[in-house]
Backbone as CSV, one residue per row, in Angstrom:
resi,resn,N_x,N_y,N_z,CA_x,CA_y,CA_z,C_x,C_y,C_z
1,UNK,220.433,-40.792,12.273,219.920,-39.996,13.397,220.914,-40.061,14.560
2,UNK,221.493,-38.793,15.344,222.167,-38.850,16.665,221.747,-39.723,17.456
3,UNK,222.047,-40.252,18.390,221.649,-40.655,19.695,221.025,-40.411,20.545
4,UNK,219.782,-40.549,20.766,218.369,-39.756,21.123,218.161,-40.081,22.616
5,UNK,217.585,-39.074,23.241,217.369,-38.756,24.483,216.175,-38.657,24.598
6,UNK,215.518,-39.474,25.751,213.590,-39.171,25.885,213.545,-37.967,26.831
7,UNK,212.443,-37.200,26.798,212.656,-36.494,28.011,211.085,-36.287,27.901
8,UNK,210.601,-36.024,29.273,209.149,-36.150,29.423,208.575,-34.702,29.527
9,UNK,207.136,-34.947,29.550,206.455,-33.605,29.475,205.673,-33.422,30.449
10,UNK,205.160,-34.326,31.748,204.281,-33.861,32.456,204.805,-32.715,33.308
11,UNK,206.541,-32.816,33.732,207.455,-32.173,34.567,206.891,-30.433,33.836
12,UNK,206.300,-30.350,32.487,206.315,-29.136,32.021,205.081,-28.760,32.514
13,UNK,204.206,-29.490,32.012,202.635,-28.889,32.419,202.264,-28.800,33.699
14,UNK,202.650,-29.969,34.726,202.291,-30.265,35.814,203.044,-30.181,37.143
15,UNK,204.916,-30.058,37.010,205.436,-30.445,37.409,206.441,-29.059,37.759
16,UNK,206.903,-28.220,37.216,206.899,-26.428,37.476,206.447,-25.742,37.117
17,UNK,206.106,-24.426,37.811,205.453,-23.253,37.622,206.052,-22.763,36.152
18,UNK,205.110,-22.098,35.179,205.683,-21.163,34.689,206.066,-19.751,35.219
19,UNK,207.586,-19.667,34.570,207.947,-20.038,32.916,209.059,-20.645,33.345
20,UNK,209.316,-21.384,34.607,210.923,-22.088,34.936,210.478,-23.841,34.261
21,UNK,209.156,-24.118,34.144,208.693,-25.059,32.976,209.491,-24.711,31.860
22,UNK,208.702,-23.855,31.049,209.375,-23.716,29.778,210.806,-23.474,29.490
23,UNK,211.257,-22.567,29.945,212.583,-22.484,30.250,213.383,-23.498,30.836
24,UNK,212.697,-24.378,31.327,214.246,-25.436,31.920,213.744,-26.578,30.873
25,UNK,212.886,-26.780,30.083,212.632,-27.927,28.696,213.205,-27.496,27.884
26,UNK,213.533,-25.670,27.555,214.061,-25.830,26.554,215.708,-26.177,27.233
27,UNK,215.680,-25.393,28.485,217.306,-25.445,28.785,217.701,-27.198,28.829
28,UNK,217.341,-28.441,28.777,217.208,-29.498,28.967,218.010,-29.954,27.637
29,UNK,216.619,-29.642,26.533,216.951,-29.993,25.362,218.391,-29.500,24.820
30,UNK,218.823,-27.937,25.477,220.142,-27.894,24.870,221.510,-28.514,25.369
31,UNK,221.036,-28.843,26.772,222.235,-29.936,27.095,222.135,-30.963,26.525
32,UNK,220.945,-31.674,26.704,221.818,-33.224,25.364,222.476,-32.619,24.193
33,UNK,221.947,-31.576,23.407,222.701,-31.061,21.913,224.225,-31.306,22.476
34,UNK,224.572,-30.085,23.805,225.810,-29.984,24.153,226.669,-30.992,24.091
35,UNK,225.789,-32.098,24.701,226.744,-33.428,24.500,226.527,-34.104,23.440
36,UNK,226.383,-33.511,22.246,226.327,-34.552,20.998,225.167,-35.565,20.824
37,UNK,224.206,-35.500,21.444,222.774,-36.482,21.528,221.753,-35.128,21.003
38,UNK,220.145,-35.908,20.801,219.618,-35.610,20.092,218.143,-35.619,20.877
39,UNK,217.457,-34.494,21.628,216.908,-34.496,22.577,215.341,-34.595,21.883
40,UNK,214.624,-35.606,22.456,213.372,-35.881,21.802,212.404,-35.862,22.914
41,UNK,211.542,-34.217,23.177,210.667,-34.073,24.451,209.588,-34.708,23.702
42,UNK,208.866,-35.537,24.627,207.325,-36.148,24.184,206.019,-36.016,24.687
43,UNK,205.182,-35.858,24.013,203.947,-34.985,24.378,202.712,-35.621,23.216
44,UNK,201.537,-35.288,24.115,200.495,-35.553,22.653,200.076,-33.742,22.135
45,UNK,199.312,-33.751,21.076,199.247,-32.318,20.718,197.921,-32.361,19.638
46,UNK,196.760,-32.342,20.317,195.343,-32.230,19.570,194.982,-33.810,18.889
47,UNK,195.818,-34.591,20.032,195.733,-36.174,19.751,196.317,-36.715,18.951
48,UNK,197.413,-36.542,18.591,198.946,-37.037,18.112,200.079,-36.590,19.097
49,UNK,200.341,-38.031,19.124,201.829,-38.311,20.350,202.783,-37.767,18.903
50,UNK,203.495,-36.778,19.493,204.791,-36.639,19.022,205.851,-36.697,19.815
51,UNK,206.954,-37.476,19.162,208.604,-37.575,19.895,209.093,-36.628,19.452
52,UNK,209.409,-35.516,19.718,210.491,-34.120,19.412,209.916,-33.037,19.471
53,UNK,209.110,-32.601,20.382,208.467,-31.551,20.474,208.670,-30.262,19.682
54,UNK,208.226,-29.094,19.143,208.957,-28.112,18.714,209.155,-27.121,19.638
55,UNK,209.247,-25.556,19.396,209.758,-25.166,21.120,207.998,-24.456,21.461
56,UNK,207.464,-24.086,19.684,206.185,-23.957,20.590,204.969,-24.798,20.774
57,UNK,205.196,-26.079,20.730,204.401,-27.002,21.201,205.004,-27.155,22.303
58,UNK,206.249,-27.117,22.977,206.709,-27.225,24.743,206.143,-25.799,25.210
59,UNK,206.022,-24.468,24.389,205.606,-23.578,24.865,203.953,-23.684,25.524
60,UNK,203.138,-24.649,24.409,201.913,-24.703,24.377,201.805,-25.483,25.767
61,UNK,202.224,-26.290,26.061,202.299,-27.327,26.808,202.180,-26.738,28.305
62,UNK,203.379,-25.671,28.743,203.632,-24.636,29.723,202.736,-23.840,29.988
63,UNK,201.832,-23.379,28.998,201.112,-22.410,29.493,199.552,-22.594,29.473
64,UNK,198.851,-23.626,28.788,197.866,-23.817,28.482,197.157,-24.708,30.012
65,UNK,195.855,-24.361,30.439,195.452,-25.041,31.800,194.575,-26.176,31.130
66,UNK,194.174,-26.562,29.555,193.482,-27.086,29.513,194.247,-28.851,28.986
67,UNK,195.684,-28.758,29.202,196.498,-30.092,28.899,196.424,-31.406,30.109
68,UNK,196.031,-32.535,29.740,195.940,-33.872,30.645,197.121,-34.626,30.669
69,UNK,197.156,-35.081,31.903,197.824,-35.724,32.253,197.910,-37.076,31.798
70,UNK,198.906,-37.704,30.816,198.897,-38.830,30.334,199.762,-40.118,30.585
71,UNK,198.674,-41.284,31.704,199.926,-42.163,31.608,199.329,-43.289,30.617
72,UNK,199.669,-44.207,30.468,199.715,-45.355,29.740,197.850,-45.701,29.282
73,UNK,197.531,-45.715,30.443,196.149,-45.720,29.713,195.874,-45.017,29.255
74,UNK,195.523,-43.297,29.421,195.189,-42.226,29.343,195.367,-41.788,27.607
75,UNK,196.257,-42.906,26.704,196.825,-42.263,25.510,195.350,-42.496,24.641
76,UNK,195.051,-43.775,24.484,193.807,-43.806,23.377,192.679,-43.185,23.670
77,UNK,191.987,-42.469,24.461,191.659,-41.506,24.886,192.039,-40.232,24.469
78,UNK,193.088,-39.499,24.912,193.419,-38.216,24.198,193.547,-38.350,23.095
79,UNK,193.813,-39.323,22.271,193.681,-39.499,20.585,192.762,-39.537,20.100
80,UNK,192.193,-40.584,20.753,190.341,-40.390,20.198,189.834,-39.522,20.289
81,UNK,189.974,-38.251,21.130,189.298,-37.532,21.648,190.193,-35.688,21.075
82,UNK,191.457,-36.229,20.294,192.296,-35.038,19.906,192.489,-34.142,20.666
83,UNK,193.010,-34.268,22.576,193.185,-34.075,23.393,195.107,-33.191,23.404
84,UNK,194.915,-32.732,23.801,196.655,-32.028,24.249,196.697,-32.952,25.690
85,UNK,197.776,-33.683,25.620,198.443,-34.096,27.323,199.668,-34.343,27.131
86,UNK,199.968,-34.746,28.451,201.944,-34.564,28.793,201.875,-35.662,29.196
87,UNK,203.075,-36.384,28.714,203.526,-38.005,29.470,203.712,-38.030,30.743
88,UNK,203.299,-38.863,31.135,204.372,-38.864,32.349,205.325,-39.938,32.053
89,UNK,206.622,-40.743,33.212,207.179,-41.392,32.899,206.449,-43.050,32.055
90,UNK,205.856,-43.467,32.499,205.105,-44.387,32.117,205.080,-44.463,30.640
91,UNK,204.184,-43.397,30.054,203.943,-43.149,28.664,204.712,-42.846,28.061
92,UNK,205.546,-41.788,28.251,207.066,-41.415,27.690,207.520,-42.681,27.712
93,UNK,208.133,-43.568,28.291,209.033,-45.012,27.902,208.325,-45.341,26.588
94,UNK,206.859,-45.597,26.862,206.360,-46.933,25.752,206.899,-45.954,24.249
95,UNK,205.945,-44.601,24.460,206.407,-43.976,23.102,207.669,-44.082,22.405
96,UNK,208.526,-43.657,23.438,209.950,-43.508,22.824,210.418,-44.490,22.633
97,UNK,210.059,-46.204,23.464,210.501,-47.117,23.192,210.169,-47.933,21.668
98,UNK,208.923,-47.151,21.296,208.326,-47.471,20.167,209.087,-46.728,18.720
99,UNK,209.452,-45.670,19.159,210.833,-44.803,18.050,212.212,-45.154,18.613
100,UNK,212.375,-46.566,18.861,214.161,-47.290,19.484,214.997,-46.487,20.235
101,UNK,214.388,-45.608,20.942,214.923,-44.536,21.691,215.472,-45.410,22.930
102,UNK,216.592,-45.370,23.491,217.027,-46.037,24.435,217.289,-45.622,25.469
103,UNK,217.639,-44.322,25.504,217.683,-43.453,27.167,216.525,-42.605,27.023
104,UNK,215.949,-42.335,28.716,215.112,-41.792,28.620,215.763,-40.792,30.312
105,UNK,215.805,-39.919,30.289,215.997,-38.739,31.244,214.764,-37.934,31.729
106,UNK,214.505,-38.460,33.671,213.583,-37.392,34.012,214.168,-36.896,35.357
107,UNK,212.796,-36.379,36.160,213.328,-36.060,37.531,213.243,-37.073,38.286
108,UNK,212.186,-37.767,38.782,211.955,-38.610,40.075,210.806,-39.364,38.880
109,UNK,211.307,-40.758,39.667,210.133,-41.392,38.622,208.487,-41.464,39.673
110,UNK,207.028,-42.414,39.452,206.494,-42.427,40.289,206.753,-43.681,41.271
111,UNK,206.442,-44.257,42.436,206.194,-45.201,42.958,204.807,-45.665,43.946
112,UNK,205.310,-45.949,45.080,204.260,-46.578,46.102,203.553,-45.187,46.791
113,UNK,202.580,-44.228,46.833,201.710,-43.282,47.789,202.122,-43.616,49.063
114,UNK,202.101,-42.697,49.891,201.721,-42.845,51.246,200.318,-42.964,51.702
115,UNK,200.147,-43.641,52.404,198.223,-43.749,52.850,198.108,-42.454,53.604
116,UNK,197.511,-41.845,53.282,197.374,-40.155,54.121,195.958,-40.810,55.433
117,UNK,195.744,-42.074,55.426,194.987,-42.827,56.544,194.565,-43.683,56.534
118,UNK,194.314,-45.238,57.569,194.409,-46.062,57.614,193.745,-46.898,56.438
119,UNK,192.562,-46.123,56.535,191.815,-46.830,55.195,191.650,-46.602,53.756
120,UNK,192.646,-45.780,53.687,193.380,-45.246,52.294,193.557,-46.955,51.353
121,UNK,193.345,-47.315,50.061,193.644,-48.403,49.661,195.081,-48.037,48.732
122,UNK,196.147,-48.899,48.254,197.570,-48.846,47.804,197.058,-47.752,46.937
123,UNK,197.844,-46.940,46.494,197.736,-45.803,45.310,199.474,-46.257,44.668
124,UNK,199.554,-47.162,43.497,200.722,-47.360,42.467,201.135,-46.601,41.377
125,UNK,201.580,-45.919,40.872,201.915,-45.230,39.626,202.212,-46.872,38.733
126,UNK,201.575,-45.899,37.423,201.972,-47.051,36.297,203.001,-46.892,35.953
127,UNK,204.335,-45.900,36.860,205.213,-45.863,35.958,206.464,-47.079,36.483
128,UNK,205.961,-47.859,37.594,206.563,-48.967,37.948,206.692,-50.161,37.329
129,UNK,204.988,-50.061,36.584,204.760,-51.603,36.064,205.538,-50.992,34.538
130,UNK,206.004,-49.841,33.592,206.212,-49.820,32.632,207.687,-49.980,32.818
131,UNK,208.559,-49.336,33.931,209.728,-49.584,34.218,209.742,-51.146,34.199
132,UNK,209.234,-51.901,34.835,209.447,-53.930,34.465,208.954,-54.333,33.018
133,UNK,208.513,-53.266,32.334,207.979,-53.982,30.815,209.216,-53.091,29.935
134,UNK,208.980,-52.459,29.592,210.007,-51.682,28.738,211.463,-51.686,28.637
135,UNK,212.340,-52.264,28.131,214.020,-51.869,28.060,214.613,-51.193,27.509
136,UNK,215.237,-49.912,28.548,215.165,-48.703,28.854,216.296,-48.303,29.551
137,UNK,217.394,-47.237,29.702,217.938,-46.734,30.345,217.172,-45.792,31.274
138,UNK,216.926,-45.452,32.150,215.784,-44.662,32.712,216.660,-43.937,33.872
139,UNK,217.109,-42.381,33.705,218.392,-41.809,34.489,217.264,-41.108,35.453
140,UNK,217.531,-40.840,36.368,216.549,-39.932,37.139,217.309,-40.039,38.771
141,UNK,216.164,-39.401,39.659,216.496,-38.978,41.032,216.298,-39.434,41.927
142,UNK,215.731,-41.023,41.759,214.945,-41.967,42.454,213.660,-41.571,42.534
143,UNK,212.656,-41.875,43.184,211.296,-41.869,43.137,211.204,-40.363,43.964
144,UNK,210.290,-39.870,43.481,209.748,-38.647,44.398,209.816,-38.522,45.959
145,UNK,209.908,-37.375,46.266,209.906,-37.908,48.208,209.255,-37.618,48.263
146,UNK,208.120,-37.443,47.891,206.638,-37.469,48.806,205.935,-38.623,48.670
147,UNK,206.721,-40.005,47.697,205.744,-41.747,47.959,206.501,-42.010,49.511
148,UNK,206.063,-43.200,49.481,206.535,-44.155,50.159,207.632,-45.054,49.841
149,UNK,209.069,-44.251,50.275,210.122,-44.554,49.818,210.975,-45.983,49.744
150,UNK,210.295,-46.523,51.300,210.585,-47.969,51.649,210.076,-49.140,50.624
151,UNK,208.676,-48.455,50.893,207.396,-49.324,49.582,207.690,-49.588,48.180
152,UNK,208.262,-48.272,47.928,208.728,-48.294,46.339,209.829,-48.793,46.246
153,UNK,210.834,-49.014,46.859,212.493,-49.659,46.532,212.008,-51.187,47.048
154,UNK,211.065,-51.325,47.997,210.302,-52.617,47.648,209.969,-53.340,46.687
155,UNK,208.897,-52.592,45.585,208.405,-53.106,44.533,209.186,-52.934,43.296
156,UNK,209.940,-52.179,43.463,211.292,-52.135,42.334,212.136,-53.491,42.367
157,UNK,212.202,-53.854,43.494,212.654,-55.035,43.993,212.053,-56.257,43.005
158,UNK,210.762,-56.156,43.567,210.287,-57.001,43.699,209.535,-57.294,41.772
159,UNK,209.498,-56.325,41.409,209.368,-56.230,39.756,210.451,-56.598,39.124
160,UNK,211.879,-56.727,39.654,213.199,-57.573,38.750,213.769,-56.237,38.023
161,UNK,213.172,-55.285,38.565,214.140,-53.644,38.011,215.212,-53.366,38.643
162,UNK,216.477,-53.788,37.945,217.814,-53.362,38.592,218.022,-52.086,38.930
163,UNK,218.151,-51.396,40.067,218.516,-49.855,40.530,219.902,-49.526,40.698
164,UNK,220.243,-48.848,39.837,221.789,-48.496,39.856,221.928,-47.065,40.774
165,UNK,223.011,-47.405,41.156,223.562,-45.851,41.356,224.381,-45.256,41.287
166,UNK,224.429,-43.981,40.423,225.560,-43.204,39.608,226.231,-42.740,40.742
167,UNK,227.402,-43.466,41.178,228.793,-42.897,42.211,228.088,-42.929,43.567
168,UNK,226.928,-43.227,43.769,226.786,-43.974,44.846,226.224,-44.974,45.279
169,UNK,225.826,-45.542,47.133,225.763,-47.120,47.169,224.041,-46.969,47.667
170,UNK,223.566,-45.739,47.807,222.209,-45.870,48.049,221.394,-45.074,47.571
171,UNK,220.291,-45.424,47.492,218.964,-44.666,46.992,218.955,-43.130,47.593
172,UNK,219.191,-42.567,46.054,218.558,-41.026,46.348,217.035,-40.493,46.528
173,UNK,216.950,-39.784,47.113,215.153,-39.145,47.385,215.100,-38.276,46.846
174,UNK,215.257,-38.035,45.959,214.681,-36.541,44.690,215.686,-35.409,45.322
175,UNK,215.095,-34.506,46.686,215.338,-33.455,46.928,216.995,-33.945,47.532
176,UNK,217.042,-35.007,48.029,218.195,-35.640,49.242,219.138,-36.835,48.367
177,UNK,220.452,-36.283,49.079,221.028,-37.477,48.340,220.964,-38.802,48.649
178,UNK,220.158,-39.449,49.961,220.058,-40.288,50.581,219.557,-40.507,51.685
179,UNK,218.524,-41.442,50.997,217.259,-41.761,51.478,217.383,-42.733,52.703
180,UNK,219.015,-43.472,52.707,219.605,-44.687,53.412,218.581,-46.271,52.916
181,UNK,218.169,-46.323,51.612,217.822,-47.475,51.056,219.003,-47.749,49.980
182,UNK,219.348,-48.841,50.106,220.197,-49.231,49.219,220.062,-49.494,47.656
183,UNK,220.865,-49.093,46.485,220.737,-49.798,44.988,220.977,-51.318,45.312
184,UNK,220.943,-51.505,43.756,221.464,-52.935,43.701,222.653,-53.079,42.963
185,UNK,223.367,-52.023,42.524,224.922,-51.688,42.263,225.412,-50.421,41.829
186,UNK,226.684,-50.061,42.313,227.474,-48.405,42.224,227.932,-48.839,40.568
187,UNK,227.494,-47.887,40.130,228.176,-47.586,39.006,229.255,-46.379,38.919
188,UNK,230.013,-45.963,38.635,231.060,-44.955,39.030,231.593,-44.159,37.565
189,UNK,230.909,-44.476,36.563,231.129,-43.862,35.712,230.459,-44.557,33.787
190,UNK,230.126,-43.876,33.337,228.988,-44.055,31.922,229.198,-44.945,31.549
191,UNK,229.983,-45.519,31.323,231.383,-46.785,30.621,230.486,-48.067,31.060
192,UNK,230.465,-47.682,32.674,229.946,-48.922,33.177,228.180,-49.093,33.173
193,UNK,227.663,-48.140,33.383,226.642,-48.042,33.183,225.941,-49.038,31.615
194,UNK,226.599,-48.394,30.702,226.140,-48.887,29.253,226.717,-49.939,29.162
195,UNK,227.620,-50.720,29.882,228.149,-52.371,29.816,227.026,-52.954,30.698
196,UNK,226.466,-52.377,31.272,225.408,-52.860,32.363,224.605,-53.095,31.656
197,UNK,224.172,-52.231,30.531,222.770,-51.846,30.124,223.224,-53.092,28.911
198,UNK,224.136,-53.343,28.144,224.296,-54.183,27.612,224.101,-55.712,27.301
199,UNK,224.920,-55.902,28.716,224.360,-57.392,28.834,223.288,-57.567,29.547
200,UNK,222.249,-56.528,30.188,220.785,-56.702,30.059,220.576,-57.095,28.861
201,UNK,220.732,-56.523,27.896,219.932,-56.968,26.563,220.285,-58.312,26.189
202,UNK,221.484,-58.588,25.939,222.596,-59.551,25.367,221.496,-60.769,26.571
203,UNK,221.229,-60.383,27.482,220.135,-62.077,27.938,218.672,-61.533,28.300
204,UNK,218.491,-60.802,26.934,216.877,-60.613,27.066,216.154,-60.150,28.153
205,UNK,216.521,-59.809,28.646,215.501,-59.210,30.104,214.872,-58.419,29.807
206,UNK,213.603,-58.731,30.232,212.612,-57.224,30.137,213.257,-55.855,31.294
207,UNK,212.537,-55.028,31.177,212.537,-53.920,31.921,213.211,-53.074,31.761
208,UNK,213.264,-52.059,32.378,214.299,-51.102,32.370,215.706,-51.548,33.367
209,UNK,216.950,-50.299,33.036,217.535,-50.443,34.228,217.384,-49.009,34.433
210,UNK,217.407,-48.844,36.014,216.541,-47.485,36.872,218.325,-47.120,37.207
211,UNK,218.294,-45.743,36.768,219.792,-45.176,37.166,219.532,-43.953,37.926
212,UNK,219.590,-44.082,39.246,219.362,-43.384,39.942,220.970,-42.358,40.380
213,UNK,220.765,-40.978,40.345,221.813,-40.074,40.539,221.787,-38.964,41.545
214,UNK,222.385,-39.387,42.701,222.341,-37.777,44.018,221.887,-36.454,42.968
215,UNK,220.842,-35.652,43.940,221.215,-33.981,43.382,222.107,-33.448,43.574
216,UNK,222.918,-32.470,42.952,224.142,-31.599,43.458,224.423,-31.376,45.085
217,UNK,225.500,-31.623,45.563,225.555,-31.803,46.470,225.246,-30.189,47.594
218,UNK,225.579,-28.974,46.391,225.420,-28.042,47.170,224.032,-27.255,47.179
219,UNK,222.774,-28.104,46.431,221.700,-27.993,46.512,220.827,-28.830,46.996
220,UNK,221.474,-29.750,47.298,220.772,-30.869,47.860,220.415,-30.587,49.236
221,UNK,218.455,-30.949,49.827,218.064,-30.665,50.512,218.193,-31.905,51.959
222,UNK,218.709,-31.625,53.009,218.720,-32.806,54.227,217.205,-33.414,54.548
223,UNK,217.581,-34.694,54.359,216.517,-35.723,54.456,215.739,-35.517,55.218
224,UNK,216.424,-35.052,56.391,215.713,-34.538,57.909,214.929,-33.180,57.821
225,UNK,215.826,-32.527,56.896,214.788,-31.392,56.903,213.509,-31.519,55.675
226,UNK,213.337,-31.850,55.069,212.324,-32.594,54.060,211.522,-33.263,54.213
227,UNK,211.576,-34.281,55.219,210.254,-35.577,55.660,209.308,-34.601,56.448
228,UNK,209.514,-34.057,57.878,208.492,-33.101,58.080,207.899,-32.033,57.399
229,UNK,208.590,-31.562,56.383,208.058,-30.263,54.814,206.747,-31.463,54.123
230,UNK,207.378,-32.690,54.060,206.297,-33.059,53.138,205.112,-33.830,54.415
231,UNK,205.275,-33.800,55.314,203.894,-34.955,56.317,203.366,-33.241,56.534
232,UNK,203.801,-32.005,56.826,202.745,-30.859,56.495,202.512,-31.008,55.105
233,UNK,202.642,-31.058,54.175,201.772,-31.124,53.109,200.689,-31.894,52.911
234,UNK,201.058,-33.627,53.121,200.219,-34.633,53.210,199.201,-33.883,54.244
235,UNK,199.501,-33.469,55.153,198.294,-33.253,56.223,196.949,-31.639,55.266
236,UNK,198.027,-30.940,54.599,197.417,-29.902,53.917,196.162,-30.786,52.818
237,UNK,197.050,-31.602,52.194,196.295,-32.957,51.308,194.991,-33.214,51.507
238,UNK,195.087,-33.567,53.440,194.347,-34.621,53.767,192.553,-33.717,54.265
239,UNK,193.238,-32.411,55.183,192.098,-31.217,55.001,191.652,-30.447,53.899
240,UNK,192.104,-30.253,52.311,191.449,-30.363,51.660,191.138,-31.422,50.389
241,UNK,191.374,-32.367,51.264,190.621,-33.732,50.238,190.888,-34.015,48.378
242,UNK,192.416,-33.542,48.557,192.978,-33.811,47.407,193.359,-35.039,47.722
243,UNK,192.912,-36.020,46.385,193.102,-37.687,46.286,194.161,-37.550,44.875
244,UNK,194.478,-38.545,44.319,194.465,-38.914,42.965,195.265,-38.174,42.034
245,UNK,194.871,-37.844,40.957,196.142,-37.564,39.669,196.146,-35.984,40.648
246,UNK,195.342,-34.757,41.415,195.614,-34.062,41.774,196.601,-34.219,42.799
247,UNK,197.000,-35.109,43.426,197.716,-35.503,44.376,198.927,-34.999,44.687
248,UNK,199.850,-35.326,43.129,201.269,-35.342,43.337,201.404,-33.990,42.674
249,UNK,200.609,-32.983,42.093,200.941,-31.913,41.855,200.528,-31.233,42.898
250,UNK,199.881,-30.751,43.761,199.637,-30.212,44.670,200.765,-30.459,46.230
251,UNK,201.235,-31.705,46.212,202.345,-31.745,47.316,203.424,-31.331,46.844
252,UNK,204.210,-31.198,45.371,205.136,-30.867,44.883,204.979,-29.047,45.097
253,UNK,204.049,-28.484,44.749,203.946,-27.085,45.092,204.039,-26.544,46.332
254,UNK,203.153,-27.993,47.809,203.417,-27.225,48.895,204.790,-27.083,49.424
255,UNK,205.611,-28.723,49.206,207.020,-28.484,49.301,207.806,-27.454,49.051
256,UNK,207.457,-26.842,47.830,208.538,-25.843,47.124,207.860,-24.739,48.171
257,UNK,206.690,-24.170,48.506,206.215,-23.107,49.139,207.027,-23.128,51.049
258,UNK,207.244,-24.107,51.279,207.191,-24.567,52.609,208.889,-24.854,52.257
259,UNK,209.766,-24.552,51.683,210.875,-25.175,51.467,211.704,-23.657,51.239
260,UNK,210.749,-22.193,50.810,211.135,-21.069,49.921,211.381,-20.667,48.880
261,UNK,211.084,-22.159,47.640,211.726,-21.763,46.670,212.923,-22.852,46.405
262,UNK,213.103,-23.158,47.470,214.487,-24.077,47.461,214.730,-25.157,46.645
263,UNK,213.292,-25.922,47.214,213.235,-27.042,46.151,213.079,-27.026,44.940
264,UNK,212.477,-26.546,44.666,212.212,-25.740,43.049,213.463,-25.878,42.489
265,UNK,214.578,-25.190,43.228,216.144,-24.727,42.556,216.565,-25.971,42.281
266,UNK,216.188,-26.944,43.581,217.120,-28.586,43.275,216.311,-29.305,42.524
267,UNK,215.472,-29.088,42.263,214.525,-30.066,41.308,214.975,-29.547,39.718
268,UNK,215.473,-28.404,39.541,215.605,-27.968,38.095,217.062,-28.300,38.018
269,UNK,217.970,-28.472,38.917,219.224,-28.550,39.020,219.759,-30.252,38.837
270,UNK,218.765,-30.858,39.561,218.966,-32.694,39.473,217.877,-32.632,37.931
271,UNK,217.304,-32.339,37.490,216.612,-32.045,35.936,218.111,-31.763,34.926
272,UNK,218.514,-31.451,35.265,219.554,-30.732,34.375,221.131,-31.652,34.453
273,UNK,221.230,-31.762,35.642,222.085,-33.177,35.716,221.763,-34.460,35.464
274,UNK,220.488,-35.192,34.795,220.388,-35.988,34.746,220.565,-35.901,33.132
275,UNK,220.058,-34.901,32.494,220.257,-34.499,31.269,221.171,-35.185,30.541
276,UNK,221.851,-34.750,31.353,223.852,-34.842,31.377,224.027,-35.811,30.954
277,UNK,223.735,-36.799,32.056,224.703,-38.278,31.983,223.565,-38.914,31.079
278,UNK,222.099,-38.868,30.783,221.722,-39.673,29.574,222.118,-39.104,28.314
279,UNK,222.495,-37.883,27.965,222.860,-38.060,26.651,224.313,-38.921,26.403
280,UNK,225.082,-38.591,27.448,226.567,-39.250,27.608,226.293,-40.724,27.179
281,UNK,224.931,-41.211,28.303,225.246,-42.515,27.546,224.412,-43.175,26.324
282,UNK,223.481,-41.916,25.712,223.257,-42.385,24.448,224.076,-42.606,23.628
283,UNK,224.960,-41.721,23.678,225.930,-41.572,23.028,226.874,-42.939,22.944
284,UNK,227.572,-43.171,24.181,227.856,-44.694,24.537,227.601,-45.637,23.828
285,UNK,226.138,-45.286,23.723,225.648,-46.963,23.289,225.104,-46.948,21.907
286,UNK,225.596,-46.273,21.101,225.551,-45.609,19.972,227.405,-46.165,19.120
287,UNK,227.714,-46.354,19.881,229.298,-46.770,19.805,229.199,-48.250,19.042
């Protein structure tokens, strides 16, 4: 078998509008081909997790309103229940980690919520605690900018998840190349990356390592102009009393609405560059 690439599915169902969903999963899958890797989208489908989607089960996935959102708990459930849902990062690792899949490529992983008010209690994505269990190449855009960016490079911290960064020295914010939180080392090119990822293994460490990569620089949205796009959303959030798994799909839409479209472009564009460099280093570590 090539050198296999994870790539997730909630980004399809939940995560763009159709049909720039469907169309940028399949456009995804043909960049790892491009680079000689072997692109394995993951999804459940009438309650079987499959690793390699076909194009019309990613089609099904895109267009259907009746698919769930699946993280780690959420799986024995849609099985039992012969449910259609989309991974998110969380679930995508365990699966693919369960078929020796070693890179896994998304957009922004989840982290720490913002309290939209004082008495809001922590809101965590499980895809933090699976990033410290799973060992994993995990390429992406840093955490979403609509958590709590400080909070989450906190608990990344603080979970023993090394944060790299591809050619640069600080934490990217999805839409921005810099968030001004620091990694915990520049990597400057694949070589080094997969020697990294190496002697992780070579002394057993759990977890992933989190490879965080700027968006294109000539799509990349200013930090400054982005934090007020998303505290109007949170506030849109907060008057109509969206909590919970509705949460992060509904601020991702007001952004893109409140942004023109813009974000949309850099979110499919850092999607597509991240593509890139995990098949490169499946490939790598396939060597």
């Amino acid at each position: 078998m090539p050198a296999a690439v994870a790539l997730e599915s909630t980004v399809i169902s939940h995560g763009l509008p159709f049909p720039h969903n469907y169309e940028t999963a399949l456009r995804l899958e043909a960049i790892v081909r491009e680079q000689h890797a072997q692109p394995q989208t993951i999804g459940v489908i009438q309650g079987k997790p499959v690793v390699g989607l076909s194009p019309e089960e990613i089609h099904h996935l895109a267009v259907s309103k009746e698919v769930r959102k699946l993280s780690i708990r959420d799986l024995p459930v849609a099985v039992a229940r012969r449910l259609d849902g989309a991974t998110t990062v969380a679930s995508t690792m365990w699966l693919a980690h369960r078929h020796r899949i070693k890179v896994f490529a998304t957009g922004g992983i989840g982290g720490v919520h913002r309290r939209q008010n004082p008495n809001d209690t922590f809101d965590i994505s499980n895809d933090l605690h699976a990033l410290s269990q799973v060992p994993m190449l995990v390429v992406c855009a840093g955490a979403k900018a609509i958590l709590d960016l400080p909070a989450t490079r906190e608990a990344l911290e603080t979970l023993g998840i090394t944060v790299v960064g591809f050619q640069t020295d600080t934490l990217p914010a999805f839409y921005s190349r810099d968030s001004g939180l620091p990694v915990d080392v520049q990597c400057d090119s694949p070589e080094e990356i997969a020697a990294l990822y190496t002697a992780h293994q070579q002394l057993s460490l759990q977890g992933a390592i989190l490879v965080t990569v700027p968006p294109p620089p000539e799509l990349a949205l200013p930090f400054d102009e982005v934090t007020p796009v998303i505290e109007r959303a949170l506030e849109d959030a907060t008057v109509q009393n969206i909590k919970a798994a509705a949460l992060t799909p509904f601020l991702l839409d007001r952004v893109v609405a409140y942004t023109n479209q813009r974000a949309l472009t850099t979110n499919i564009a850092l999607l597509e560059q991240n593509a890139v460099l995990a098949a490169k280093l499946a490939c790598l570590l396939e060597i």
